[in-house]
BAFIPA-393469 format. One record per atom (N, C-alpha, C): atom name; x, y, z; residue number from 1. Coordinates in Angstrom, 2 decimals. Layout:
+------+---------+---------+---------+-----+
! atom !    east !   north !      up !  nr !
+------+---------+---------+---------+-----+
!   CA !       X !       Y !       Z ! NUM !
...
+------+---------+---------+---------+-----+
***
This chain:
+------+---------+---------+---------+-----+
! atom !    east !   north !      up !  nr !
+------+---------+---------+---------+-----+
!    N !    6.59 !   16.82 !   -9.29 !   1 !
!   CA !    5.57 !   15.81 !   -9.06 !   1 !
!    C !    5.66 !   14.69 !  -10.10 !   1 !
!    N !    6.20 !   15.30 !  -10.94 !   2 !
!   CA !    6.19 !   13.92 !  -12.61 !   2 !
!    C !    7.03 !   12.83 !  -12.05 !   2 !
!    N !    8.41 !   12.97 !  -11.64 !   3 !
!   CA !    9.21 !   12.19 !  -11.21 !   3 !
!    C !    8.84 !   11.39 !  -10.47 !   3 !
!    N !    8.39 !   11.20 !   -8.77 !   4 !
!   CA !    7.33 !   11.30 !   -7.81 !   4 !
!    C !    6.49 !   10.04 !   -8.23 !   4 !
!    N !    5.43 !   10.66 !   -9.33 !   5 !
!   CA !    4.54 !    9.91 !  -10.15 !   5 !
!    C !    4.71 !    9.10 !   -9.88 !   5 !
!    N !    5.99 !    8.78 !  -11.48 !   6 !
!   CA !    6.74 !    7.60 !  -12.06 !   6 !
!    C !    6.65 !    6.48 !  -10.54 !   6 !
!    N !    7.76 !    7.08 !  -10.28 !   7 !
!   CA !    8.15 !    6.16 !   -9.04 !   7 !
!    C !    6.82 !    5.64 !   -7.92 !   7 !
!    N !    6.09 !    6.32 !   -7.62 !   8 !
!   CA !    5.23 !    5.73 !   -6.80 !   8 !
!    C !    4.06 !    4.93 !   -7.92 !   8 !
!    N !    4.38 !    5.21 !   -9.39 !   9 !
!   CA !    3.42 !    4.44 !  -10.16 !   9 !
!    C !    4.32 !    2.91 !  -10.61 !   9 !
!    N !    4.99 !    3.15 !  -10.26 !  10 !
!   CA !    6.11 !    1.69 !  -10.44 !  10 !
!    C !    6.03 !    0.70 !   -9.66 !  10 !
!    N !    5.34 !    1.66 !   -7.87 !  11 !
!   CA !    5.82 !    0.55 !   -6.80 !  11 !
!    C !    4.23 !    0.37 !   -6.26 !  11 !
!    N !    3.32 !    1.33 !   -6.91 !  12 !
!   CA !    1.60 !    0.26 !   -7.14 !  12 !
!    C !    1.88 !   -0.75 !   -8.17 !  12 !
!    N !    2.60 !   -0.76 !   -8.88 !  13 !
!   CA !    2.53 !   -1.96 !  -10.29 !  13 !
!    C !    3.33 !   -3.21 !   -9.16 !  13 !
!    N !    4.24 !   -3.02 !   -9.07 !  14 !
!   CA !    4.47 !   -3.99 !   -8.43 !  14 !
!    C !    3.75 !   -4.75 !   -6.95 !  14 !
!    N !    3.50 !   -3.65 !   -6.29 !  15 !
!   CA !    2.70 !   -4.09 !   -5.20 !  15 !
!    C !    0.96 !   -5.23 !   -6.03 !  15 !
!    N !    0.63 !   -4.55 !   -7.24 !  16 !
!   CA !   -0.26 !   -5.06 !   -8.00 !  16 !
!    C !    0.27 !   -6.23 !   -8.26 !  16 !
!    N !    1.21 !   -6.92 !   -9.11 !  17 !
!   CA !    1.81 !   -7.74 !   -9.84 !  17 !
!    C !    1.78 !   -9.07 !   -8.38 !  17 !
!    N !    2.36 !   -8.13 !   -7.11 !  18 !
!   CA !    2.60 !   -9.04 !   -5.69 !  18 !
!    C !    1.00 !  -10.15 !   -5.59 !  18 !
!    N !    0.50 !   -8.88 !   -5.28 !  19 !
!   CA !   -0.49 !   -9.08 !   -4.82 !  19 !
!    C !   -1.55 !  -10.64 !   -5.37 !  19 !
!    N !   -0.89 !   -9.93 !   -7.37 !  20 !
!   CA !   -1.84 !  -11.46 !   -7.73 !  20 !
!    C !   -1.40 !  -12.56 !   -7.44 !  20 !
!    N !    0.27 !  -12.71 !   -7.61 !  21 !
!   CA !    1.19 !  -13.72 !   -6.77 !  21 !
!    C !    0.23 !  -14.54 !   -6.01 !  21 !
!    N !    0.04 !  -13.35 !   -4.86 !  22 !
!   CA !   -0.52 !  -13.80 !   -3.31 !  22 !
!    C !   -1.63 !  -14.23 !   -3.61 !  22 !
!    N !   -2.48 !  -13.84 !   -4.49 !  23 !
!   CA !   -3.83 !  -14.73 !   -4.85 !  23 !
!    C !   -3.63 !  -15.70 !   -5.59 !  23 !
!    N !   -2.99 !  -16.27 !   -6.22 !  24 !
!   CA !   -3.37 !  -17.77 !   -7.07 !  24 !
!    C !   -2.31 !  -18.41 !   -6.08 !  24 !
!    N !   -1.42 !  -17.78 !   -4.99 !  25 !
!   CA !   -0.89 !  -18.90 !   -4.16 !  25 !
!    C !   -1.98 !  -19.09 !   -2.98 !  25 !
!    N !   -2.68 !  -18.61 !   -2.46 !  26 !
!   CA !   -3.95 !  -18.62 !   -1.66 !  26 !
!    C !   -5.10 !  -19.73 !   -2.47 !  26 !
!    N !   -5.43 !  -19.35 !   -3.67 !  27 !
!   CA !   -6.41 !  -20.05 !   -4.28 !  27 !
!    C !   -5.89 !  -21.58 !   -4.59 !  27 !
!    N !   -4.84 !  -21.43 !   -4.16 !  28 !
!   CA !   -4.05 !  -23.27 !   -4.87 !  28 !
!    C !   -3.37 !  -23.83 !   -3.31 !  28 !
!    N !   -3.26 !  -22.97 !   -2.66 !  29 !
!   CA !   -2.89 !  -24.15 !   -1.16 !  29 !
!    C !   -3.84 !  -24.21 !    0.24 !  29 !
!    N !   -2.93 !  -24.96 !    0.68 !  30 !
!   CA !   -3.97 !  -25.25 !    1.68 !  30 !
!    C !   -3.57 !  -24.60 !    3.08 !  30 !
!    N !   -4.61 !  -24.06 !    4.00 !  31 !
!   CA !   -4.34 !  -23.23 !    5.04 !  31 !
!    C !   -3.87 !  -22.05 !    4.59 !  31 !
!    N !   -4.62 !  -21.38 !    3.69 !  32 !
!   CA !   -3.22 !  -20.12 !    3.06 !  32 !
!    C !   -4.14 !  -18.93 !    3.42 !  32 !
!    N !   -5.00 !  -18.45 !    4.43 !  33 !
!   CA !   -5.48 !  -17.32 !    4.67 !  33 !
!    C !   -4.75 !  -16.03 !    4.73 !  33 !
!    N !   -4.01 !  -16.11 !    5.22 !  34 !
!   CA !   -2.86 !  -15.26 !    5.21 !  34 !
!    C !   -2.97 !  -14.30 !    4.50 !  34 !
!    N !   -2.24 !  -15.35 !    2.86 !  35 !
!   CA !   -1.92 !  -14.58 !    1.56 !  35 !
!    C !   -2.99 !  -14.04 !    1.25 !  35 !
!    N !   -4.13 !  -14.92 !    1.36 !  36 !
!   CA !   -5.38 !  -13.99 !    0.89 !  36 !
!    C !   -5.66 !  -12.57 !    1.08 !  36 !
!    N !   -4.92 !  -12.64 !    2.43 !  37 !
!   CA !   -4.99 !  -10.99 !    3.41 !  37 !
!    C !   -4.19 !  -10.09 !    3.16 !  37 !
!    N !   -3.16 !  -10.65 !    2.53 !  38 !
!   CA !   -1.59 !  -10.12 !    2.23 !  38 !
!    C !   -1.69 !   -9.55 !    0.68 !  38 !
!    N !   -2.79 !  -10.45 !   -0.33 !  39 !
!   CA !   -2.95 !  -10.13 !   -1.77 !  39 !
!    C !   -4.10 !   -8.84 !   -1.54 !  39 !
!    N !   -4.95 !   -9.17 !   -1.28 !  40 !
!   CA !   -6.07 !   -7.73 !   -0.95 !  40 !
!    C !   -5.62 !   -6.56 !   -0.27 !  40 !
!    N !   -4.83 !   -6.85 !    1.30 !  41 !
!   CA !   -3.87 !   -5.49 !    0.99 !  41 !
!    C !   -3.15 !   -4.56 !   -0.02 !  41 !
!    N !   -2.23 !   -5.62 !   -0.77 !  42 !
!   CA !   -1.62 !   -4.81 !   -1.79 !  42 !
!    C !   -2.74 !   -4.52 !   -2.71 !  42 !
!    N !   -3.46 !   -4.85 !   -3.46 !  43 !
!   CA !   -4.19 !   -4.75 !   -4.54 !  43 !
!    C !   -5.09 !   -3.91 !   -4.52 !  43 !
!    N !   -5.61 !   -3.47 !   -2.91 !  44 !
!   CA !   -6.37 !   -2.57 !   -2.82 !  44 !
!    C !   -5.34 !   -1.28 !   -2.33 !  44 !
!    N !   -4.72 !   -1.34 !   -1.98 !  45 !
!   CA !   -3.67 !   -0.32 !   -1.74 !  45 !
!    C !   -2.39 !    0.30 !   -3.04 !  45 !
!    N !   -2.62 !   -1.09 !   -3.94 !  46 !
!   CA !   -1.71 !    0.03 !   -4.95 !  46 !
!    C !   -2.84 !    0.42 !   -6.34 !  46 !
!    N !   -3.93 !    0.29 !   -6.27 !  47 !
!   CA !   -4.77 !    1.60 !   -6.60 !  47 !
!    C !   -5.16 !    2.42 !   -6.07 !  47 !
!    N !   -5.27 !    2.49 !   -5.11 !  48 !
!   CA !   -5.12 !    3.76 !   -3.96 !  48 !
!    C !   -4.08 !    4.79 !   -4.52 !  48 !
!    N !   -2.77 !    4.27 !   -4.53 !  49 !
!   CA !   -1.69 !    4.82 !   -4.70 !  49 !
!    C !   -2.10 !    5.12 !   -5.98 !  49 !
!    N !   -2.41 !    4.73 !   -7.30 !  50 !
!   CA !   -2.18 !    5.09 !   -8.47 !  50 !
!    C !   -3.75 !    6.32 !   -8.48 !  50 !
!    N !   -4.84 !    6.49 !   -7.54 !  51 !
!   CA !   -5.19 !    7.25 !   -7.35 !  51 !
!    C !   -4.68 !    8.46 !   -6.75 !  51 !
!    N !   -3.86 !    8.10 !   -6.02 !  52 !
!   CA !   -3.42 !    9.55 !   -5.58 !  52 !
!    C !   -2.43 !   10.46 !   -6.24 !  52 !
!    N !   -1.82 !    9.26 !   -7.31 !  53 !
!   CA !   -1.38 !   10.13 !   -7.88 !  53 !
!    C !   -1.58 !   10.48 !   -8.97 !  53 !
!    N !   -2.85 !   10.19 !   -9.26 !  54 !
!   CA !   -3.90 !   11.17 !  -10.16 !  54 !
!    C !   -4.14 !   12.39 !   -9.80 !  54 !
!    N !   -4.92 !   12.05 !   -8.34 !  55 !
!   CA !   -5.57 !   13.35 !   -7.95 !  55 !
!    C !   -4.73 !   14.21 !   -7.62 !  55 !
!    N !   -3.12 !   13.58 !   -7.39 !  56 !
!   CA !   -2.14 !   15.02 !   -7.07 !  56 !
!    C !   -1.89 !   15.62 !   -8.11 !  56 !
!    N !   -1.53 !   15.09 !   -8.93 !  57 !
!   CA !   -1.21 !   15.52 !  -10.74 !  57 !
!    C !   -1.75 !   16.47 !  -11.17 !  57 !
!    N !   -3.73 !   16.24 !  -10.71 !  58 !
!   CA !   -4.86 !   17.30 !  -11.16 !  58 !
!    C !   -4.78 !   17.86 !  -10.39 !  58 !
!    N !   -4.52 !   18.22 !   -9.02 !  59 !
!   CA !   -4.50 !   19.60 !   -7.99 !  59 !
!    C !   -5.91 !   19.24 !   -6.92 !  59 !
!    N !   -6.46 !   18.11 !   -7.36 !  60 !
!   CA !   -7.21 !   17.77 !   -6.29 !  60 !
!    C !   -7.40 !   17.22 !   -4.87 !  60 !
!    N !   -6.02 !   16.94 !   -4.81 !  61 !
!   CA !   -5.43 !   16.72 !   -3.41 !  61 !
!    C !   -4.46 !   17.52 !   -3.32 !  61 !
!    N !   -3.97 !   18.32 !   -1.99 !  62 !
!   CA !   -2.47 !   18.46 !   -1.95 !  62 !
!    C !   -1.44 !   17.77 !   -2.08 !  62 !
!    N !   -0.87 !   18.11 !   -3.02 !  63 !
!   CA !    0.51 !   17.21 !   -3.82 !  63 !
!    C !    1.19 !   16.51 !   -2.71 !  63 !
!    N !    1.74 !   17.63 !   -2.00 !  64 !
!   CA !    2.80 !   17.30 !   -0.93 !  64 !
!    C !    2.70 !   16.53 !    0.02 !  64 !
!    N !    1.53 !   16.13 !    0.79 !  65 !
!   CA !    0.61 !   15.35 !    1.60 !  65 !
!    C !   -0.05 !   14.58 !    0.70 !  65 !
!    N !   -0.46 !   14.62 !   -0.44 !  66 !
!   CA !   -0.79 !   13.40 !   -0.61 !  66 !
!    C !    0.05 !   12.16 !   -1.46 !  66 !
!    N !    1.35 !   12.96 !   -1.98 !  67 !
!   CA !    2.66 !   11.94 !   -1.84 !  67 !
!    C !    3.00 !   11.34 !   -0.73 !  67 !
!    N !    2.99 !   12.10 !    0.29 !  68 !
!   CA !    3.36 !   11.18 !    1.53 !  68 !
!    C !    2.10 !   10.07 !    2.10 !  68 !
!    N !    1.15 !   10.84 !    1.68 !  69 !
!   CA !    0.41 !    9.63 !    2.30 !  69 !
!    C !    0.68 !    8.24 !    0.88 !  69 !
!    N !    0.73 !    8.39 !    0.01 !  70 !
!   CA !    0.79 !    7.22 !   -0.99 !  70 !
!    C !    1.92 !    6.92 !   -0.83 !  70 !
!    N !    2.65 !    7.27 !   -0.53 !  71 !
!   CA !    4.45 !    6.39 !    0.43 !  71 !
!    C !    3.92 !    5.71 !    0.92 !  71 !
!    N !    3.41 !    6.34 !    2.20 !  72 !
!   CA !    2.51 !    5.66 !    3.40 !  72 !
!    C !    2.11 !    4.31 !    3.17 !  72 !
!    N !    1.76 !    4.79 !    2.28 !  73 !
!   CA !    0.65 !    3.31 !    2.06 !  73 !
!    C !    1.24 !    2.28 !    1.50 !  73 !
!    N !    2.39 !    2.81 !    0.14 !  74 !
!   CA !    3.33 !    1.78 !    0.01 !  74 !
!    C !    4.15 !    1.21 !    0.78 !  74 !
!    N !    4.54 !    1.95 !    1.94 !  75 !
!   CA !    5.14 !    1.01 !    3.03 !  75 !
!    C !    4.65 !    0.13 !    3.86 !  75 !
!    N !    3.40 !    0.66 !    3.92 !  76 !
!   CA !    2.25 !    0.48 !    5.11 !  76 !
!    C !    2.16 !   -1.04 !    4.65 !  76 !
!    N !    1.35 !   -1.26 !    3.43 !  77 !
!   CA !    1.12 !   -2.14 !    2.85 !  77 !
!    C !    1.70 !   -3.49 !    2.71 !  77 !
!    N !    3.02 !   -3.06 !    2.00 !  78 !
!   CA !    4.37 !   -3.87 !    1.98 !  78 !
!    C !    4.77 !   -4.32 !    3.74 !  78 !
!    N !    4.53 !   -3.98 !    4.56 !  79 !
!   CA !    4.96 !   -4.22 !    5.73 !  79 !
!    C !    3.92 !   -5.59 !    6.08 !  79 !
!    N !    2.80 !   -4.61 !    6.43 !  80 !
!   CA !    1.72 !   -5.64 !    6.35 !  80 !
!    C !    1.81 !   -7.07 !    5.67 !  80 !
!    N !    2.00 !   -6.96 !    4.07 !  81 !
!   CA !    1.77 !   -8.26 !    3.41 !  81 !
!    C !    2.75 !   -8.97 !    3.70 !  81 !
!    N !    4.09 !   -8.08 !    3.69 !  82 !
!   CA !    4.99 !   -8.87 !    3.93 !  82 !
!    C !    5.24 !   -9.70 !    5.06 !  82 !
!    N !    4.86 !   -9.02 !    6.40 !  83 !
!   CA !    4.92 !  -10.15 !    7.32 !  83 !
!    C !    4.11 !  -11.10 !    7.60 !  83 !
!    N !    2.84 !  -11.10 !    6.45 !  84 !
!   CA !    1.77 !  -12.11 !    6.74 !  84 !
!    C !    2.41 !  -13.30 !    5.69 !  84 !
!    N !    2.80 !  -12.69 !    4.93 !  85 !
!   CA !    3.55 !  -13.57 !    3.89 !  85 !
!    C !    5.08 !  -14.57 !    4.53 !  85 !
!    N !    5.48 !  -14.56 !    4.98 !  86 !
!   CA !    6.72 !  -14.49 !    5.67 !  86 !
!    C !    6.29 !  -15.50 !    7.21 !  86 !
!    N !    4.68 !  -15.06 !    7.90 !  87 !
!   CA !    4.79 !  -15.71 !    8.62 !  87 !
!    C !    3.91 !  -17.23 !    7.77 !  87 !
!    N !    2.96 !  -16.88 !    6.57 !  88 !
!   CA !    2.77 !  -18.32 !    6.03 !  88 !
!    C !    4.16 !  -18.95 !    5.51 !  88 !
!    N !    5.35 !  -18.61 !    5.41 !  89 !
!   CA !    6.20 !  -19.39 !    4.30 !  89 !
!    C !    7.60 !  -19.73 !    5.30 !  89 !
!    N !    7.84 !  -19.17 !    6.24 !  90 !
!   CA !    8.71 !  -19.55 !    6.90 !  90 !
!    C !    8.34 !  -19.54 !    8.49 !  90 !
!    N !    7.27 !  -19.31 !    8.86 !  91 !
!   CA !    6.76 !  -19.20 !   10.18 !  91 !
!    C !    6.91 !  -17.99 !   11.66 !  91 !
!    N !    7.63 !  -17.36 !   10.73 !  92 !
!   CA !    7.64 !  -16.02 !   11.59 !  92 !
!    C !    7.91 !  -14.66 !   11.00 !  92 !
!    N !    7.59 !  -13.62 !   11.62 !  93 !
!   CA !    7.29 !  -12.39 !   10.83 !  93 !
!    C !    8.75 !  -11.59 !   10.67 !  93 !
!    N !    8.49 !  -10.45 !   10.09 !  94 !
!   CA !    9.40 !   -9.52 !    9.47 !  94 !
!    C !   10.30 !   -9.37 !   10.87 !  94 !
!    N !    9.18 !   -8.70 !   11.43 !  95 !
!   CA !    9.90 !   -8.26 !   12.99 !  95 !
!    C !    8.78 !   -7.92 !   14.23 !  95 !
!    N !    9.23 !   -8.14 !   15.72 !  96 !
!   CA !    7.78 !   -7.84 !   16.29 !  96 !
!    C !    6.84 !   -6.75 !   16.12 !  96 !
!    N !    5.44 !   -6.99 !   15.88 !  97 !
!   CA !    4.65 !   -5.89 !   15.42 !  97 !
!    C !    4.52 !   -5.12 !   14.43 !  97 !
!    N !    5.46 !   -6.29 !   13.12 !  98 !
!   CA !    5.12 !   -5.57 !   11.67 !  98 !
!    C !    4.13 !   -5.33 !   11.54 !  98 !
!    N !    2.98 !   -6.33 !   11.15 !  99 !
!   CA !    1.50 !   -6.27 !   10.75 !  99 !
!    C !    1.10 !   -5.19 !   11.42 !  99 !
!    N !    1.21 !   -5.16 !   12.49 ! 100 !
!   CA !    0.28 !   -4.31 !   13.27 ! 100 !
!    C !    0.66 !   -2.72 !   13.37 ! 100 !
!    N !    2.11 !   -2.68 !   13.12 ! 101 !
!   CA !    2.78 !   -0.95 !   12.78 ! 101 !
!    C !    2.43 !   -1.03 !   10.82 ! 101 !
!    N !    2.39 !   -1.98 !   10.01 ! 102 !
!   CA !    1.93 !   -1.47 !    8.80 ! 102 !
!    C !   -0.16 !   -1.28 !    8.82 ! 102 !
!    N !   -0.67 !   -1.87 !    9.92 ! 103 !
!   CA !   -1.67 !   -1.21 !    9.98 ! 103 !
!    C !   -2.13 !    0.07 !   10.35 ! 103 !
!    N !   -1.20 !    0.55 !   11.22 ! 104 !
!   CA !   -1.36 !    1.72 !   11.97 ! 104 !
!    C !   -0.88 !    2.47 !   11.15 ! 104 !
!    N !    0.32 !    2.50 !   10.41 ! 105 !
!   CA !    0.56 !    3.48 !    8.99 ! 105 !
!    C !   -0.27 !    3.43 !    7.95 ! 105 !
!    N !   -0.98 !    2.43 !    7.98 ! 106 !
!   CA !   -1.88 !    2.68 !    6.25 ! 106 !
!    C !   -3.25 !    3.27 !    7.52 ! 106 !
!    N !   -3.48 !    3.54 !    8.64 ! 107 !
!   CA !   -4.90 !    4.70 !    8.85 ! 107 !
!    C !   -4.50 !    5.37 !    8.60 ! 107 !
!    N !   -3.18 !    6.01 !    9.39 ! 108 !
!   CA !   -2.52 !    7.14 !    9.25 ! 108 !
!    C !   -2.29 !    8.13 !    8.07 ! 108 !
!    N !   -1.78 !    7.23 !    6.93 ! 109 !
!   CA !   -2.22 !    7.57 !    5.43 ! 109 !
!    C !   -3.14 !    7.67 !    5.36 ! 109 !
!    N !   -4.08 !    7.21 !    4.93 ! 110 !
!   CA !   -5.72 !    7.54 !    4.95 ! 110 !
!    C !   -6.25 !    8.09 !    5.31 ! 110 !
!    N !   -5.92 !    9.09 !    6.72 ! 111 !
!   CA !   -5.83 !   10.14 !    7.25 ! 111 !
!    C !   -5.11 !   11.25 !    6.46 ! 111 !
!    N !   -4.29 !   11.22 !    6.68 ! 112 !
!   CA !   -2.85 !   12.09 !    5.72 ! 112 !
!    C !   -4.09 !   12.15 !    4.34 ! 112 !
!    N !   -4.19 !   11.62 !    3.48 ! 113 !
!   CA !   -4.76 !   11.50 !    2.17 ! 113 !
!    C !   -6.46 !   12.20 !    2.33 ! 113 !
!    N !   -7.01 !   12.31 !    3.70 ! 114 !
!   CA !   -8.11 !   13.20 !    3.71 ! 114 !
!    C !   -7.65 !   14.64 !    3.70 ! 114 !
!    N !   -6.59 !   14.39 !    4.75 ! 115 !
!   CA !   -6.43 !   16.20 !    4.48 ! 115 !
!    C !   -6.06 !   17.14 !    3.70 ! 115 !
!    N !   -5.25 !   16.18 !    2.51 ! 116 !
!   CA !   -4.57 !   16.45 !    1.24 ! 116 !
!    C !   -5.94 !   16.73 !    0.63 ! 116 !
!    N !   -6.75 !   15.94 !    0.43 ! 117 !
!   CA !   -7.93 !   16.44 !    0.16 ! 117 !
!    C !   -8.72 !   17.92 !    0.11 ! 117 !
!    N !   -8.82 !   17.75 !    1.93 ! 118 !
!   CA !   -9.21 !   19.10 !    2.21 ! 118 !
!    C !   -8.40 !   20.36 !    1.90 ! 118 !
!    N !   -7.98 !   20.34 !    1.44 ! 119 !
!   CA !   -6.65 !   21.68 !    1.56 ! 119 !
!    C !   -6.00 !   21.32 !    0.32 ! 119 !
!    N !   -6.84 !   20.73 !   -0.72 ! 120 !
!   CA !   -6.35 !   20.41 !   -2.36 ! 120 !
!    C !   -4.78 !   21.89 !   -3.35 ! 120 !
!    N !   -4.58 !   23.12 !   -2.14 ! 121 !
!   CA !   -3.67 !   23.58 !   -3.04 ! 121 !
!    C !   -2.87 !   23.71 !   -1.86 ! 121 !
!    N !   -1.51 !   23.51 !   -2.60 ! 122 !
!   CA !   -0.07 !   24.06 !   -2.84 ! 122 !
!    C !    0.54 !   22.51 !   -2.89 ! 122 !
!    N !    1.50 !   22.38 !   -2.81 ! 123 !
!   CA !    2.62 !   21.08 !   -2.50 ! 123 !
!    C !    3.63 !   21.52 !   -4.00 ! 123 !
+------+---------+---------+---------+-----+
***
């Protein structure tokens, strides 16, 4: 799980670091709703992640499920911002139905991350 950690505590920092990006480029241009949507995704999603992998660390979630759901979410997320980002800066998205398949993976996580919950041992 230490290893794990590291790594999913590396790619909330960065999703963090993105995210403020996406806010002072929102707060300084014009028409930029987007990013706004694209910075609050990540930012609220990579403390999520750096929660979960607290609570896996302490045994309060299931480890094993609730690594995957904080993947989840790092992909989820990154999908999401990224194609909102992508469609403010060059006018079209990642690919059809990014946004909307990184929404459907970050419930899904969030799901995944209740049941890790419920069922807090083994992984």
């Amino acid at each position: 799980m230490r290893r794990i950690g590291h790594i999913l505590t590396v790619f909330a920092a960065i999703m963090g670091a993105v995210g403020v990006v996406l806010a002072a480029a929102s707060a300084h241009g014009a028409d930029v709703s987007r990013l706004a949507s694209a910075s609050s995704m990540l930012l609220f999603h990579a403390t999520a992640v750096l929660g979960i992998v607290a609570l896996a660390d302490r045994g309060i979630v299931h480890a094993t499920i609730g690594v995957a759901a904080a993947f989840g979410l790092v992909v989820a997320a990154s999908l999401f911002a990224g194609d909102l980002t992508l469609r403010q800066y060059d006018g079209h998205g990642l690919f059809p139905m990014a946004a909307p398949a990184g929404g459907i993976l970050l419930i899904a996580s969030w799901l995944a991350l209740a049941i890790a919950a419920a069922w807090p041992k083994g992984g």
